[in-house]
C-alpha positions as a Markdown table, in Angstrom:
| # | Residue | x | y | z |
|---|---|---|---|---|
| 1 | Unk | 0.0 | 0.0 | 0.0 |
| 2 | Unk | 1.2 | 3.4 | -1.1 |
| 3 | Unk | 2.6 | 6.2 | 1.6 |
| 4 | Unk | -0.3 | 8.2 | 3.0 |
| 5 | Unk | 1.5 | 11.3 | 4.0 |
| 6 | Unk | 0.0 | 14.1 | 6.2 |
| 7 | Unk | -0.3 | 17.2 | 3.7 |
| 8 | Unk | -1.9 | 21.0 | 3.7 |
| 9 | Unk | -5.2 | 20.0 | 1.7 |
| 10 | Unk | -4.9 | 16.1 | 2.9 |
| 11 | Unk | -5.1 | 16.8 | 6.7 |
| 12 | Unk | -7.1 | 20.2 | 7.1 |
| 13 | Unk | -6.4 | 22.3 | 10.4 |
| 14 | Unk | -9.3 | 23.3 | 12.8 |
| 15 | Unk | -9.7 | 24.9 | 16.3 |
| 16 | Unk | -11.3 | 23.5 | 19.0 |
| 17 | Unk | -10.9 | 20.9 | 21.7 |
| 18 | Unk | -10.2 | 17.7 | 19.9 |
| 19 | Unk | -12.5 | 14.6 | 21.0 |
| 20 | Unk | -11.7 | 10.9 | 20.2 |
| 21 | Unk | -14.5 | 8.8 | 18.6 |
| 22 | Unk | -12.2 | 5.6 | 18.4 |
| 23 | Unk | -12.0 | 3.5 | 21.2 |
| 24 | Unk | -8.8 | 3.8 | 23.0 |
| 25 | Unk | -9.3 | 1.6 | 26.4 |
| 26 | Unk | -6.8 | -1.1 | 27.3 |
| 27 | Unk | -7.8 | -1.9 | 30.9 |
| 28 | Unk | -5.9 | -5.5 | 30.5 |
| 29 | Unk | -2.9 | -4.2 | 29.5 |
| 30 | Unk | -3.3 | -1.4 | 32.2 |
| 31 | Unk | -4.1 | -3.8 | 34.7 |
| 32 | Unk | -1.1 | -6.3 | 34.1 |
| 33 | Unk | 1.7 | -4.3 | 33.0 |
| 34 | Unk | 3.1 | -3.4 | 36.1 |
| 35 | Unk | 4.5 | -7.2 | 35.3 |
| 36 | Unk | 5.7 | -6.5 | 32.1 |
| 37 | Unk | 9.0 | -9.2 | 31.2 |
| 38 | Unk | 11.6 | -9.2 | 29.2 |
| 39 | Unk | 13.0 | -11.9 | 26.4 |
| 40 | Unk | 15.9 | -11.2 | 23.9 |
| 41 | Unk | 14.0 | -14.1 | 22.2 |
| 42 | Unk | 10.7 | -14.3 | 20.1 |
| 43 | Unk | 9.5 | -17.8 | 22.0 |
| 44 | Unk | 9.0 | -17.3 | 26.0 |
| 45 | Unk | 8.9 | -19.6 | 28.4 |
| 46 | Unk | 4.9 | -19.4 | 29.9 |
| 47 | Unk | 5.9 | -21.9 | 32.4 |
| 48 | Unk | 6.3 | -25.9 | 33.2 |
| 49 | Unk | 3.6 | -28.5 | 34.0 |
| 50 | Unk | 3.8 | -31.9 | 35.6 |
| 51 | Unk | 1.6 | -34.0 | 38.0 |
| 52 | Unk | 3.0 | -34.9 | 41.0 |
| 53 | Unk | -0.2 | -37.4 | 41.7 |
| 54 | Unk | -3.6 | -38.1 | 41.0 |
| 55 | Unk | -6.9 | -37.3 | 43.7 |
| 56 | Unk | -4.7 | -39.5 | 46.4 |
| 57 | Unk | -4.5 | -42.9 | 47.7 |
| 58 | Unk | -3.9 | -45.0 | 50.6 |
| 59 | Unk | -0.8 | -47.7 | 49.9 |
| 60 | Unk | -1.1 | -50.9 | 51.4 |
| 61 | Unk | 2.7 | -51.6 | 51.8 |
| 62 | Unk | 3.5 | -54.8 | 54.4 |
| 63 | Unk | 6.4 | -55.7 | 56.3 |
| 64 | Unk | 7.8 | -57.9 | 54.0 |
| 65 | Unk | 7.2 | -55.9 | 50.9 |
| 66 | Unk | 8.9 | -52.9 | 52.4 |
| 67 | Unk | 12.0 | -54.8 | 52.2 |
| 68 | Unk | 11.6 | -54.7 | 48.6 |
| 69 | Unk | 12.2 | -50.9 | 47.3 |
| 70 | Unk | 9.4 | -50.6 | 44.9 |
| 71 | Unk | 10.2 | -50.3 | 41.2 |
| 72 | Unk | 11.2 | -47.0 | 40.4 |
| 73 | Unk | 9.4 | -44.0 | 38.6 |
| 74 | Unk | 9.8 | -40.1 | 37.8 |
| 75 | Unk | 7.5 | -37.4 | 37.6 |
| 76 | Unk | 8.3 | -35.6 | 33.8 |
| 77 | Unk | 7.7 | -31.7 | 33.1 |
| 78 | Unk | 6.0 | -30.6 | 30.4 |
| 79 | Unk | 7.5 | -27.0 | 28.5 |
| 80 | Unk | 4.8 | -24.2 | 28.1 |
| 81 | Unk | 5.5 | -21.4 | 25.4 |
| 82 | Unk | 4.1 | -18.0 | 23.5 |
| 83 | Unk | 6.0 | -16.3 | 21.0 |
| 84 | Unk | 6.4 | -12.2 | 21.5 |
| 85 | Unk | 5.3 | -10.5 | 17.8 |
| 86 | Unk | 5.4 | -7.2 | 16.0 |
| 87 | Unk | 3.5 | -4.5 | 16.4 |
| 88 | Unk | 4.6 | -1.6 | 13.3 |
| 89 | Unk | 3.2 | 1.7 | 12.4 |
| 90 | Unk | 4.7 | 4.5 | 10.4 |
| 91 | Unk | 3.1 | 8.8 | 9.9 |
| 92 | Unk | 4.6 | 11.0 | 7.2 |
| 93 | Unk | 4.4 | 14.5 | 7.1 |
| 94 | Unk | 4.9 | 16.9 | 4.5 |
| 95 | Unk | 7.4 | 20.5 | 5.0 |
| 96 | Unk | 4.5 | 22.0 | 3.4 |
| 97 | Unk | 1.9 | 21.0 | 5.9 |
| 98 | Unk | 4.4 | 21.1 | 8.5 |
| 99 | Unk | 4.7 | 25.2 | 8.0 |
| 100 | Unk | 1.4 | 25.4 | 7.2 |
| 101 | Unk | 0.4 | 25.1 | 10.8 |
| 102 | Unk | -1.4 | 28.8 | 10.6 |
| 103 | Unk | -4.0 | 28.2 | 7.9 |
| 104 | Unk | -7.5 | 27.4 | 9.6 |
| 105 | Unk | -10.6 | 25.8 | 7.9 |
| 106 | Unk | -14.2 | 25.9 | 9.8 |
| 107 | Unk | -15.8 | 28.7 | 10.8 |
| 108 | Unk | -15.3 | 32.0 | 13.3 |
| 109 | Unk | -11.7 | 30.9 | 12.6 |
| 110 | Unk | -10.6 | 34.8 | 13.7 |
| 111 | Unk | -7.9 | 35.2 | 16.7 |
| 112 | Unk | -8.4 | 30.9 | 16.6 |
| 113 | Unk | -5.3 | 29.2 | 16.4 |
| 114 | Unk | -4.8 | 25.3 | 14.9 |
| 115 | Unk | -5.1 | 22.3 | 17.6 |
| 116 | Unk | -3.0 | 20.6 | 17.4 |
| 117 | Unk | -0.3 | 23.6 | 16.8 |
| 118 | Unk | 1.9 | 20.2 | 15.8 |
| 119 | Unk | 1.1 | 17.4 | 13.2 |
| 120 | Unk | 3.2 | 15.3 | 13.8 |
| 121 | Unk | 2.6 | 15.4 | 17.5 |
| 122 | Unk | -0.6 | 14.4 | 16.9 |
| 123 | Unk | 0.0 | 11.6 | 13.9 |
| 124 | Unk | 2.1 | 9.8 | 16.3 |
| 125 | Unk | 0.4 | 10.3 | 19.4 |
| 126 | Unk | -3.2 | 8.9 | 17.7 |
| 127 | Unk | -1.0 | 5.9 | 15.9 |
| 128 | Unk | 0.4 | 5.2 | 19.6 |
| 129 | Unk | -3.1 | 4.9 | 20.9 |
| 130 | Unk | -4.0 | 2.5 | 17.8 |
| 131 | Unk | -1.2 | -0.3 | 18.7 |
| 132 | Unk | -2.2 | 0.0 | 22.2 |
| 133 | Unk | -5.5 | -1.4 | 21.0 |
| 134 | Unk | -4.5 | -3.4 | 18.7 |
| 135 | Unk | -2.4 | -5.0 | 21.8 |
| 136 | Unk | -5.7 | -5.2 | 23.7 |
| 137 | Unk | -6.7 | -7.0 | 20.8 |
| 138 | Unk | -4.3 | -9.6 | 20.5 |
| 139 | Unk | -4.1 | -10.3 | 24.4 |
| 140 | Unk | -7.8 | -11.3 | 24.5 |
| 141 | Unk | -7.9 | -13.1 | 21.3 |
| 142 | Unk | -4.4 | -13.4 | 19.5 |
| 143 | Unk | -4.3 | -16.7 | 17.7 |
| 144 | Unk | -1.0 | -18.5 | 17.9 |
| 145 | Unk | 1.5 | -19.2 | 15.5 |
| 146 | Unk | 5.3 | -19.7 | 15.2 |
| 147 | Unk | 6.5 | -18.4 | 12.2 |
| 148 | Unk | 9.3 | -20.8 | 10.6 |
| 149 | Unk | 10.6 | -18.2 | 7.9 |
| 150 | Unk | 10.8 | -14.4 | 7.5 |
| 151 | Unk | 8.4 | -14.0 | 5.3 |
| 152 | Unk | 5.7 | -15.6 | 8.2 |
| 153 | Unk | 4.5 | -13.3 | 11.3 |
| 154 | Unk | 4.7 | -14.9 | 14.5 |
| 155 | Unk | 1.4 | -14.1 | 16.2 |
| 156 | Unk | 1.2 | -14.1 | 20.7 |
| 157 | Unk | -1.5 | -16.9 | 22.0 |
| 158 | Unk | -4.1 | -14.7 | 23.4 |
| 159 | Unk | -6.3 | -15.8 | 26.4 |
| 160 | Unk | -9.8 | -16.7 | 24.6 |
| 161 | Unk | -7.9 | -19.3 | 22.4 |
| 162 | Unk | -5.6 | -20.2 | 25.1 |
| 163 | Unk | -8.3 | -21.3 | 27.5 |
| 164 | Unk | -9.2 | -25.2 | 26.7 |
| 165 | Unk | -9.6 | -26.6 | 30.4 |
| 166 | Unk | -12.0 | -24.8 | 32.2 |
| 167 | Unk | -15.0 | -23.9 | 29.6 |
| 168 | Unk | -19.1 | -23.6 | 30.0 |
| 169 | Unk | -20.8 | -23.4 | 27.3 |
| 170 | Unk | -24.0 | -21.2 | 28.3 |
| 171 | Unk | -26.1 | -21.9 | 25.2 |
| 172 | Unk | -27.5 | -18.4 | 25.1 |
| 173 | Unk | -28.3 | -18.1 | 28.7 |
| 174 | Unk | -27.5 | -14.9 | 30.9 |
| 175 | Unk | -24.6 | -15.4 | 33.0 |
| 176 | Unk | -25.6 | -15.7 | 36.7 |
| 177 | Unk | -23.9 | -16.1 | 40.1 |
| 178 | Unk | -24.1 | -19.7 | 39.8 |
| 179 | Unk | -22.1 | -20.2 | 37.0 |
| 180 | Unk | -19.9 | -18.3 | 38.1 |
| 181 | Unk | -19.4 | -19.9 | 41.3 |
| 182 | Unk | -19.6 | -23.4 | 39.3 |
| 183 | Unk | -16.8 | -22.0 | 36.7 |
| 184 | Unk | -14.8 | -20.9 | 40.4 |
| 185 | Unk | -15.5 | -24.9 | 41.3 |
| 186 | Unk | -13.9 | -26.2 | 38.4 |
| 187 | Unk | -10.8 | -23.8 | 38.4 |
| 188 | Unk | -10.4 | -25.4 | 42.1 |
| 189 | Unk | -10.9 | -28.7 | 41.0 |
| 190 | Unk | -8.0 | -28.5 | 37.9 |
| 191 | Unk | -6.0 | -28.1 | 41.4 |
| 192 | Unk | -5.5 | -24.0 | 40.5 |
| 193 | Unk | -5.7 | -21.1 | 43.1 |
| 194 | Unk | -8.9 | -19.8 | 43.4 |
| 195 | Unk | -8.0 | -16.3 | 45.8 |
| 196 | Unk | -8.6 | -12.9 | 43.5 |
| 197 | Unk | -10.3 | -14.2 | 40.2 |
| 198 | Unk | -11.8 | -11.4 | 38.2 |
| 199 | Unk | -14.6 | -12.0 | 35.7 |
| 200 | Unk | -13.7 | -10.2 | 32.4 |
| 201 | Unk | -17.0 | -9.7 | 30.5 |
| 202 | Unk | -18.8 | -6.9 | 28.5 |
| 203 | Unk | -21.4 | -4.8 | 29.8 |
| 204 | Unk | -24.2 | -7.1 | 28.6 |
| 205 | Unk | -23.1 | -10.2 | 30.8 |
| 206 | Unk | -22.2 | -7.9 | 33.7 |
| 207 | Unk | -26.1 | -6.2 | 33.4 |
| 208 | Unk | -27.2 | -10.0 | 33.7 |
| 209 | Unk | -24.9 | -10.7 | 36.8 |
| 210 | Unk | -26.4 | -7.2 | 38.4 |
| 211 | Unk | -29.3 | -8.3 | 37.6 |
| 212 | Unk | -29.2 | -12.1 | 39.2 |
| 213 | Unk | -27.6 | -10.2 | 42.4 |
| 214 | Unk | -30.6 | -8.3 | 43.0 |
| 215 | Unk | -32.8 | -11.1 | 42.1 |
| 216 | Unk | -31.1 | -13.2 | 44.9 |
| 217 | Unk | -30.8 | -10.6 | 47.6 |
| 218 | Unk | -27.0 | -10.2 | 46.8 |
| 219 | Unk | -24.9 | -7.4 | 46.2 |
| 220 | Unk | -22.4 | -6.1 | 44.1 |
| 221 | Unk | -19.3 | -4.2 | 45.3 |
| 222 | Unk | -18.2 | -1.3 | 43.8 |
| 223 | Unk | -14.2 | -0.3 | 43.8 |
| 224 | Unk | -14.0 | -3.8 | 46.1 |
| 225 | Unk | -9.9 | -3.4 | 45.2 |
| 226 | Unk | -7.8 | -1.7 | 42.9 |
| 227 | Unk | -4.7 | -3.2 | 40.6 |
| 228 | Unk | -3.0 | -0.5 | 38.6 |
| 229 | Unk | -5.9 | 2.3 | 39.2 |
| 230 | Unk | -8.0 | 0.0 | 37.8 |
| 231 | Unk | -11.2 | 0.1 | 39.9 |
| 232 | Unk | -12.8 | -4.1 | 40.6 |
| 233 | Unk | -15.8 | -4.8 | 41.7 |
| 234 | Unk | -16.8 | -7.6 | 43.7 |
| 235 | Unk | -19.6 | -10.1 | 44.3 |
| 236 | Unk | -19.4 | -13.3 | 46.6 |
| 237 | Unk | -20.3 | -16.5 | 45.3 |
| 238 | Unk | -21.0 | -20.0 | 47.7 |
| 239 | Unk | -17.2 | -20.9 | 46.9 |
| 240 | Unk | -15.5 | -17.3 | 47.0 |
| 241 | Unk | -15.2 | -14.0 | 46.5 |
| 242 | Unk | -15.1 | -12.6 | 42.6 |
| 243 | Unk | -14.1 | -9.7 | 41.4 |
| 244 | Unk | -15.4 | -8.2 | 38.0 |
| 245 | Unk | -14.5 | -5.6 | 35.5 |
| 246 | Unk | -15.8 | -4.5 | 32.4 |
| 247 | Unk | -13.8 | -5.7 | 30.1 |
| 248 | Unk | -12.8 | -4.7 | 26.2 |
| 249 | Unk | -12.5 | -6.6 | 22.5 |
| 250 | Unk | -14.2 | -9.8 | 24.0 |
| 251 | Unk | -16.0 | -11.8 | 21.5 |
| 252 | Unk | -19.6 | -11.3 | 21.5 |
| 253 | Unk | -21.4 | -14.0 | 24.1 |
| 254 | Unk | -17.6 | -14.8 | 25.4 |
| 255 | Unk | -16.5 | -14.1 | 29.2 |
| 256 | Unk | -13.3 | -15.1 | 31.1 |
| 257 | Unk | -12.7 | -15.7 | 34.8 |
| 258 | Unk | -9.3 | -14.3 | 34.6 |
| 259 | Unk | -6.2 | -15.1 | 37.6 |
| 260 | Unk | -4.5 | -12.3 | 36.8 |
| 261 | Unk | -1.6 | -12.8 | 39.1 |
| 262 | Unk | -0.3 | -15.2 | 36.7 |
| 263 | Unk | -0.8 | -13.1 | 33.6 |
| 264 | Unk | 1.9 | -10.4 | 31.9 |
| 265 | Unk | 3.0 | -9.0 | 29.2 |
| 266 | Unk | 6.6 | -9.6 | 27.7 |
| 267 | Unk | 8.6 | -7.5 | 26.1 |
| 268 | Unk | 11.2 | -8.2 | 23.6 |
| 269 | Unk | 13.5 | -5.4 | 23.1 |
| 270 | Unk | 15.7 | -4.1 | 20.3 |
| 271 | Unk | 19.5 | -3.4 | 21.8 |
| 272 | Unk | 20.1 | -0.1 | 22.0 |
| 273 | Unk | 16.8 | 1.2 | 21.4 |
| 274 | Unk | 14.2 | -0.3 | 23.6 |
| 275 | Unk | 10.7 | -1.3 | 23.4 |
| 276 | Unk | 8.5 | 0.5 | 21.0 |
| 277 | Unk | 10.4 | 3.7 | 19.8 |
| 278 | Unk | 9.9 | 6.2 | 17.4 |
| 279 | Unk | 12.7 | 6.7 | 14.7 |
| 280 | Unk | 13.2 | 9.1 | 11.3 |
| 281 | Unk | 13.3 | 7.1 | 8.6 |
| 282 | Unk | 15.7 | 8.1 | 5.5 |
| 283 | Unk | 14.1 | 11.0 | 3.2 |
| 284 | Unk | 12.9 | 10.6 | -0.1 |
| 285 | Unk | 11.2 | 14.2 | -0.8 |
| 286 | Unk | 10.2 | 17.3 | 1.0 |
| 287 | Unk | 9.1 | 15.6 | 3.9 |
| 288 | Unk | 9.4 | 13.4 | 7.1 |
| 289 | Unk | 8.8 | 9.8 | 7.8 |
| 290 | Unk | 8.9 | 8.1 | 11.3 |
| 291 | Unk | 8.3 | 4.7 | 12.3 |
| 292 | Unk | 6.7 | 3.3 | 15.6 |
| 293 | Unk | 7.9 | -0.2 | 16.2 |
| 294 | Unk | 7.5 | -3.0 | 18.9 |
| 295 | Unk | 7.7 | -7.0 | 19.8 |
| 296 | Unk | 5.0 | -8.2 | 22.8 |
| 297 | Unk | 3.7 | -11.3 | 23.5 |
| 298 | Unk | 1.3 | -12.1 | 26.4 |
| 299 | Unk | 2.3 | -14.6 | 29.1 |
| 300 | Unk | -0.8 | -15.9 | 30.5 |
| 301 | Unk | 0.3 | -18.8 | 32.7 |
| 302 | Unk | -1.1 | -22.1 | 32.9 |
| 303 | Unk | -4.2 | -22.0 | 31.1 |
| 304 | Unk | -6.2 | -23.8 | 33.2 |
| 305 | Unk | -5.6 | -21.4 | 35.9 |
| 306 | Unk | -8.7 | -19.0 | 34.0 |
| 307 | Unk | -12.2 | -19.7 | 33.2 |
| 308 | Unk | -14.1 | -19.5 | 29.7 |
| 309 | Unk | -18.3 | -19.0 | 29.1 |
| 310 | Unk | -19.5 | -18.7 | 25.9 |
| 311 | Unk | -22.5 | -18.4 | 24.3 |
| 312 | Unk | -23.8 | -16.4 | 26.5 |
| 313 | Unk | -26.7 | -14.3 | 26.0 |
| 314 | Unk | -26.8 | -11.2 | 24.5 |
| 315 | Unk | -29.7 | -9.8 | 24.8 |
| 316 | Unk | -30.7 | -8.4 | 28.8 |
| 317 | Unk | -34.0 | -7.9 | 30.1 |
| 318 | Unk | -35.1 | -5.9 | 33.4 |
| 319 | Unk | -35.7 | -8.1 | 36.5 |
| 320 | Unk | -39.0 | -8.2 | 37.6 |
| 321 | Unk | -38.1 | -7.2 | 41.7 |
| 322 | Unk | -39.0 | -9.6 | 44.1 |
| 323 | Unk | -38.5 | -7.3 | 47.3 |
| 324 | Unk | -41.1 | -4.1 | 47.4 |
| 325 | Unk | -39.6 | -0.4 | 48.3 |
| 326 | Unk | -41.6 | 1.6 | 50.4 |
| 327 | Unk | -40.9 | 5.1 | 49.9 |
| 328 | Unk | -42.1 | 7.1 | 53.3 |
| 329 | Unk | -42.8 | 10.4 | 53.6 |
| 330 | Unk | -41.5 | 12.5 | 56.5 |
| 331 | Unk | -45.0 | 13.3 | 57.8 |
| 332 | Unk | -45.6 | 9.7 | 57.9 |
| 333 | Unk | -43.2 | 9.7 | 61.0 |
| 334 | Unk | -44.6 | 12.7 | 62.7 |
| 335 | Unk | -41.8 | 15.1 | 61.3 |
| 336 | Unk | -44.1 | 18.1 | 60.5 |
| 337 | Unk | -44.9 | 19.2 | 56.9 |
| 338 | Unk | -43.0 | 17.9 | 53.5 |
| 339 | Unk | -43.9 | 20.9 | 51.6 |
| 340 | Unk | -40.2 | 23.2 | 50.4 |
């Protein structure tokens, strides 16, 4: 695809608070990258599995057998992986547009002056914003592959794909608090932690989850804890507490019981320049060219430490309230008139 480069007529100048229709939220990668890692190689290590045992047993060993060592076994490991992959964006902006900065469009444009005063500023800033996304993206539902030449992108395993273990299929139902506390059952008995889980769904499902709180004389906490300024709410299930967040670029009827103490994102940086820089890149005309580049994978742990629902509903309905309010008013307690 041909250069699109920022010029006078191309990118018009205006005055005026500038407002953002794109979406530009990345609470995951807000939430977990206090954690970020580092590799100076594009497969990571996610972690090791074994099984020490199965649900337990008693031995019946004798006397005389014990005399005998028993025949002798090991325990093998089992080597988890995600590959870091490219993330590559690149503005161009013209001299002419570039000292052009003074020429308004619009109207009462008088004593106004252009905002941004600087293009390029604000090329890269809103191409920054876009690979933050598109890294929201990925993390949620990146589909893996490990490229095997140069001319194939390795692509980071994302959580919805990566979560095999622990799945309900809700077959367009609402999400309630029981499934929830049944998904929290299974987590516990894949023999992972339960403490902390967070519930990462869309604002449909967590409308339905409200919804069943009320319903059942529950309630949901609001700002229960805080990870990164990001702001969980809480609920309590039969089996535990569960925290829940409104989540982004979740596949529609798709939620994940998330631990994220296990989950971060890792870096793979270029010597001497870092993670995601900016650089010139050489000229070719009366202009300026820059490119934005960056490797990052996700490290989500052992996959059967989260949870998966899908096909759930999404459509929500108003519960019908099965406790009555009774508004009072103050002169039903003696207090003397209502009236202002």
């Amino acid at each position: 695809m041909a250069d699109v480069v920022a010029t006078s007529f191309g990118v018009l100048n205006y005055s005026g608070m500038l407002f953002n229709k794109g979406n530009v939220r990345t609470p995951l990668s807000s939430i977990i990258g206090s954690k970020a890692k580092t590799t100076n190689h594009v497969e990571f290590v996610t972690g090791q599995e074994y099984t020490s045992g199965g649900d337990g047993e008693q031995p019946a060993i004798s006397e005389t057998a014990s005399l005998t060592a028993p025949d002798a076994s090991v325990v093998t490991r089992e080597q988890k992986t995600n590959v870091t992959q490219i993330f590559h964006e690149s503005v161009g902006i013209s001299y002419g547009k570039q000292s052009n900065m003074g020429t308004l469009n619009g109207i009462n444009i008088e004593n106004q002056q252009a905002n941004p005063m600087n293009e390029l500023d604000f090329q890269v800033a809103a191409k920054i914003q876009k690979v933050n996304r598109d890294i929201e993206f990925t993390f949620i539902n990146g589909v893996f592959n490990k490229a095997t030449k140069d001319s194939e992108a390795n692509k980071t395993r994302g959580l919805v794909p990566a979560i095999t273990s622990n799945v309900t299929a809700m077959g367009k139902k609402p999400l309630g608090l029981w499934d929830i506390a049944d998904m929290v059952k299974k987590i516990y008995g894949a023999n992972a932690p339960t403490d902390g889980l967070c519930l990462w769904c869309d604002a449909v499902t967590l409308f339905q989850i409200n919804a069943d709180a009320v319903q059942n004389g529950l309630t949901v906490v609001p700002a229960a804890r805080e990870v990164n300024g990001i702001a969980l709410s809480s609920v309590i299930t039969p089996i535990g507490v569960v925290y829940l967040y409104l989540g982004e670029c979740l596949p529609a009827g798709t939620a994940l019981l998330l631990n994220l103490d296990v989950i971060a994102p890792v870096h793979q940086p270029v010597p001497g320049k870092g993670n995601f820089f900016l650089e010139p890149l050489a000229k070719t005309g009366a202009g300026e060219k820059y490119q934005l580049f960056g490797q990052i994978g996700l490290d989500h742990g052992p996959e059967w430490y989260h949870g998966k629902f899908t096909g759930i509903s999404t459509d929500f309905e108003k519960p019908a309230y099965s406790r009555s309010v009774f508004v009072a008013n103050v002169a039903d307690f003696g207090g003397g008139s209502a009236g202002a």
